[in-house]
N, C-alpha and C positions, 0 to 999 in steps of 0.2 A: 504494500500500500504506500503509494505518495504520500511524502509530507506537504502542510499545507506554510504558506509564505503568507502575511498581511505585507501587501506594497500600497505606500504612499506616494503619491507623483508616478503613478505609475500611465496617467497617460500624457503627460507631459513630454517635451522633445526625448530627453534620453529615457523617460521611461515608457515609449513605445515602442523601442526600438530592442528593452530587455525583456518586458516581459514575454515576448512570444518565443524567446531564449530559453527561459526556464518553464514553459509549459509541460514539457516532454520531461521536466524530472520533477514538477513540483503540480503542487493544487493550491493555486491564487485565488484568493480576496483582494480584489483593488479596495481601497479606502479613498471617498471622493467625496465631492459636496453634490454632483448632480452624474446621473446614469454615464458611460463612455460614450461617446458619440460614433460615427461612422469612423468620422476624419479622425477622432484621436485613438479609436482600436480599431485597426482596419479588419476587414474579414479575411477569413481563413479562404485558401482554395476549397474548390469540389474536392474531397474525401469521403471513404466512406462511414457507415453513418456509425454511431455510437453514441451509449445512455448520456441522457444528459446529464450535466453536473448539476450536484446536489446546493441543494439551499445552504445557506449558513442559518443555521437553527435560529431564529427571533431572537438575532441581537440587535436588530432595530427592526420599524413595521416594513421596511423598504429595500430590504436585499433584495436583488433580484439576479438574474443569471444573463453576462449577457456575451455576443458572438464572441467567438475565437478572432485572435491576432492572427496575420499572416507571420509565418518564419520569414525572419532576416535574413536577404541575401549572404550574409555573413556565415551562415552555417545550412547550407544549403544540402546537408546530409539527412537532416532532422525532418522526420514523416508528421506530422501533426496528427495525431490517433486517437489520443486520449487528454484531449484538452479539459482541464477542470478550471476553470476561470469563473468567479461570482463577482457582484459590484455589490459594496458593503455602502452604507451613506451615514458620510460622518465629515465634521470638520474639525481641522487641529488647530483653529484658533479657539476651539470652544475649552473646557473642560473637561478633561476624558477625552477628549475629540467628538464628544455629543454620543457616546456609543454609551450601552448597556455593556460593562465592561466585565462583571463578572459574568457573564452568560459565555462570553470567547474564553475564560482560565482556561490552559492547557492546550486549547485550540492549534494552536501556529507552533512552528519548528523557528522561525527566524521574521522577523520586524524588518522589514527592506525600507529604509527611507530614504526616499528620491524626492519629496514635496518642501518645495522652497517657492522663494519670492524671488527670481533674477531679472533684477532692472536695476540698473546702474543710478539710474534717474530715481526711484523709487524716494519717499521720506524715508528716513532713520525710523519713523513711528510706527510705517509702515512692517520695513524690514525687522526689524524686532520681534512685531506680531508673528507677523509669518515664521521666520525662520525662530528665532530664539526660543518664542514661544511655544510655535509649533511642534518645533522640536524637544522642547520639555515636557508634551503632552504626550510625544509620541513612546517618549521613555515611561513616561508613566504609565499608559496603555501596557508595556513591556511588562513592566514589574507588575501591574494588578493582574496581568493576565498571564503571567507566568511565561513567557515569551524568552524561550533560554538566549536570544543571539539575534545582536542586532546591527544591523548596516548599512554606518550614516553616510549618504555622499555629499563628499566635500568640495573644495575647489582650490587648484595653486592661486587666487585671489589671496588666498588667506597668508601667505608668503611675501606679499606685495610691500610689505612694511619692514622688511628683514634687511639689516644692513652686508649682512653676509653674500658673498660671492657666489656659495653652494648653501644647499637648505636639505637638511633631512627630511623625512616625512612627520617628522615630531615636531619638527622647528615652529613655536608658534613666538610673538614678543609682543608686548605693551608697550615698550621702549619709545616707539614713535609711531607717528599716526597712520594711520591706513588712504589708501587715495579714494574711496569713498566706503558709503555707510554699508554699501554690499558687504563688501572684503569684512567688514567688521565686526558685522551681525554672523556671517560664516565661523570667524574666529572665536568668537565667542561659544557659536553651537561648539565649535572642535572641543573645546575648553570641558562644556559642560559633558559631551561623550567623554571623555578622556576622564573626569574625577568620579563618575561613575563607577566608575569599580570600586568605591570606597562604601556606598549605601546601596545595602543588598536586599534584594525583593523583601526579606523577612520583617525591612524596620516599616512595609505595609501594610501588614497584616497575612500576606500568602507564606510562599516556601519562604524556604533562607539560599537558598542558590546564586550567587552572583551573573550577573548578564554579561556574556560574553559577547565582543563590543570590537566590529572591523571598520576601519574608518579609510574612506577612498577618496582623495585628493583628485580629482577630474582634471584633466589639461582643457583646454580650449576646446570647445566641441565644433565642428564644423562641419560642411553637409558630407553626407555617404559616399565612402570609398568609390561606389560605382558613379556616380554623378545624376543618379535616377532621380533622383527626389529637394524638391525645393526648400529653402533653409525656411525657418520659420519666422527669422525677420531678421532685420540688419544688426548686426553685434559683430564684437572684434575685428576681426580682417576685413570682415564687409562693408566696415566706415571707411578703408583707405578706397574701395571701387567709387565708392558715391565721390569722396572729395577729388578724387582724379580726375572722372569726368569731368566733374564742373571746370578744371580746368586746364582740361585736355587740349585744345587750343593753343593756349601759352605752352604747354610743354612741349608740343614740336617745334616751338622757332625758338627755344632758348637752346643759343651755342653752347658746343662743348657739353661737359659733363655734366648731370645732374646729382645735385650733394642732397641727401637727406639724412637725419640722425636716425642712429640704431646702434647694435653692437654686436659682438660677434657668438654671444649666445644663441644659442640654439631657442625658439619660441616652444612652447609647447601644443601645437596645433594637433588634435586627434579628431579622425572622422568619425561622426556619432556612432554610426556601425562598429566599428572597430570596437571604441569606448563599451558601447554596450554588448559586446560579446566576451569587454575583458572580466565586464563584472556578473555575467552569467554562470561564465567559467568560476570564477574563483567560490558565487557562494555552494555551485555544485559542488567544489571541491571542499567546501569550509565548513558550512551548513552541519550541525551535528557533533562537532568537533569541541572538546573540551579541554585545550592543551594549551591554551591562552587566555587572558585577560583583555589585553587590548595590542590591536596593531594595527597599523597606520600604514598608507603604499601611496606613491604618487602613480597613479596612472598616466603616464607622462612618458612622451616616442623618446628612443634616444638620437633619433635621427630627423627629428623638425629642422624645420629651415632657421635659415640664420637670415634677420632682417635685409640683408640682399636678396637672400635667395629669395623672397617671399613680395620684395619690391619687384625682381626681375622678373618673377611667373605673372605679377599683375599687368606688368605693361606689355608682357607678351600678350596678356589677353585682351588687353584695349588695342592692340597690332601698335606701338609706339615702338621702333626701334631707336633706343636710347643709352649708353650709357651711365651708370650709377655708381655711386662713391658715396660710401659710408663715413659719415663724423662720428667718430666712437667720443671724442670728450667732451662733448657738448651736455654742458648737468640736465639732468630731464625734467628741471623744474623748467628749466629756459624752452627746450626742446616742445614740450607739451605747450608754453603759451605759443609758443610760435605756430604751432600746426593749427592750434585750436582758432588762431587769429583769422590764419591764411588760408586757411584749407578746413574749418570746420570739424574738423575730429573732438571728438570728444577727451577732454582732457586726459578722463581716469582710464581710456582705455589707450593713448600712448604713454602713462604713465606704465603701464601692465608692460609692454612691449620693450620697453626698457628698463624696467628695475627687477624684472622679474627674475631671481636667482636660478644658478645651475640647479636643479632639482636632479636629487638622489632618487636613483629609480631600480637599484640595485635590491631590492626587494622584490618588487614587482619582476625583473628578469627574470630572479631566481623557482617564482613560483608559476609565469607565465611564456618564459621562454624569451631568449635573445630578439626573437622577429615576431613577439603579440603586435607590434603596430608597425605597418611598411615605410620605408622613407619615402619622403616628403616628396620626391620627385614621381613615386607609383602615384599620391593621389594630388597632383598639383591642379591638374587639370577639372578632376571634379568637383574642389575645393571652391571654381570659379563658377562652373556648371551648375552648382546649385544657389549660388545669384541669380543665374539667368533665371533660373525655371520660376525663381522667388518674385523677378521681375513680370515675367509672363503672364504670370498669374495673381499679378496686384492691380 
């Protein structure tokens, strides 16, 4: 018999892309505030037929059961047979997340949390709610319900503030401020999973068990390896296509080279596919497992581009043949009002592109393999392809 998974954010960009990962080893409860829709769980192919999946017993009046995901190109081995997927209705800004929480005790094998606030723009009051909050609810759902293991995703945002050249997966600092209220409401969740193993389900009144707690650092998510599928709106590398355009004009009659700031770190850009197959894998592998407390993986390429390489795929795709020249010593406080003047970028996400540390991913290899994510030059192409399709279809 399957175990059963409670996923939050599960129809959100990267968590549409996992759950139909873990169908074939798990039995899902999405937790949501309103039913999946088409577009956020898409349907399954023609297969053949099988019992449908069971209710989740009146832990609210409104579980209901609904389609199967299609499998990820990503794992294109995986028969889709025996989908067990139910939609739970709840929200984790509430208290308990609005569930009947004792009714789930014992329920779940592992807590997947993917449900966040990501908007750069968002309030501090906002993000708080959502992430900080949410996620303090979500652990407590954990602990009332006896939920041995749980699995928060993070973001290298949360790095953003580190003076350090290289950052572990542990690396978090208050030292200095974060470039906005995102990165900061994340560091904080990291904070609260991490001290977590000190108050164990018993000081709620259930077992005494400690929750065993994997926490994943997310690189940049960007559209799917194959270039199939349109991004879901303009973030990270997608702000540098907008401010190009507007002034694509001027860049072919400016003689000679063109200089922009960057440095020779590697970005962390991972295409959602990839991303969500790394974290399928590992909870298939983790899931069950009692020989830790807490650990932390940067899911982060070792093979991203380096802000040329990532300038010089963009203006191949705008056809601009041009050469580029990197200022590596230009401070990024300077670097950022300049771009944000001239060209509209968003402060806090050139601030990301240049402060962001070497991230240690030396964990992550070791449990996923030297080649879990291809270099930057297999998915250059589709990187931009899924602008278009985003354009096409705005």
């Amino acid at each position: 018999m399957k175990s059963r998974i409670l996923v939050t954010g599960g129809t959100g960009y990267l968590g549409r892309h996992v759950v139909p990962l873990l169908l074939e080893h798990f039995e899902i409860d999405l937790l949501s505030r309103h039913p999946p829709s088409a577009k956020s769980v898409p349907s399954a192919p023609p297969q053949t037929k099988s019992a449908p999946p069971p209710q989740v017993a009146s832990a609210t009046p409104q579980t209901k059961s609904v389609p199967p995901p299609q499998v990820a190109s990503a794992t294109p081995q995986m028969k889709p047979s025996t989908w067990k997927l139910n939609w739970l209705q709840g929200d984790l800004t509430k208290w308990n997340g609005g569930l009947e929480v004792e009714k789930l005790k014992g329920r779940y094998a592992c807590l997947l949390h993917m449900g966040a606030l990501y908007d750069l723009r968002a309030t501090p009051a906002d993000l708080m709610l959502h992430n900080v909050a949410g996620t303090q609810n979500a652990m407590t759902i954990a602990q009332k319900a006896d939920i041995p293991f749980f699995v928060n995703t993070s973001t290298v945002a949360v790095t953003a503030n580190l003076r350090n050249f290289s950052a572990t997966p542990y690396d978090l600092s208050s030292d200095s401020p974060y470039p906005d209220a995102y990165a900061e409401s994340k560091a904080v969740v990291e904070s609260q999973v991490r001290s977590w193993g000190t108050c164990q389900v018993g000081a709620f009144g259930t077992s005494t068990e400690p929750v065993h707690r994997l926490n994943l650092r997310m690189g940049v998510l960007v559209a799917n390896s194959s270039g199939g599928e349109a991004i879901p709106r303009i973030d990270g590398p997608y702000h540098l296509v907008h401010a190009f355009q507007r002034v694509l004009p001027l860049l072919k009659r400016i003689p000679g080279p063109l200089w922009l700031p960057g440095s020779s770190r590697r970005l962390p850009l991972v295409p959602v596919d990839i991303a969500a197959k790394a974290v399928a894998d590992l909870l298939i592998r983790w899931v069950g497992r009692a020989d830790f407390d807490y650990l932390s993986l940067h899911l982060t390429p070792t093979k991203g581009p380096t802000a040329l390489e990532l300038y010089e795929s963009l203006l191949n795709y705008l056809g601009v043949e041009k050469d580029i020249r990197i200022i590596h010593r230009l401070p990024a406080g300077a670097a950022a009002w300049g771009l944000q003047r001239f060209l509209d970028l968003p402060r806090a996400e050139v601030l990301y592109m240049l402060r962001l540390p070497n991230l240690d991913s030396r964990d992550t290899i070791k449990l996923l393999g030297e080649h879990w994510c291809p270099p930057f030059a297999d998915y250059a192409h589709a990187l931009w392809k899924g602008y278009t399709q985003y354009v096409s279809h705005s």
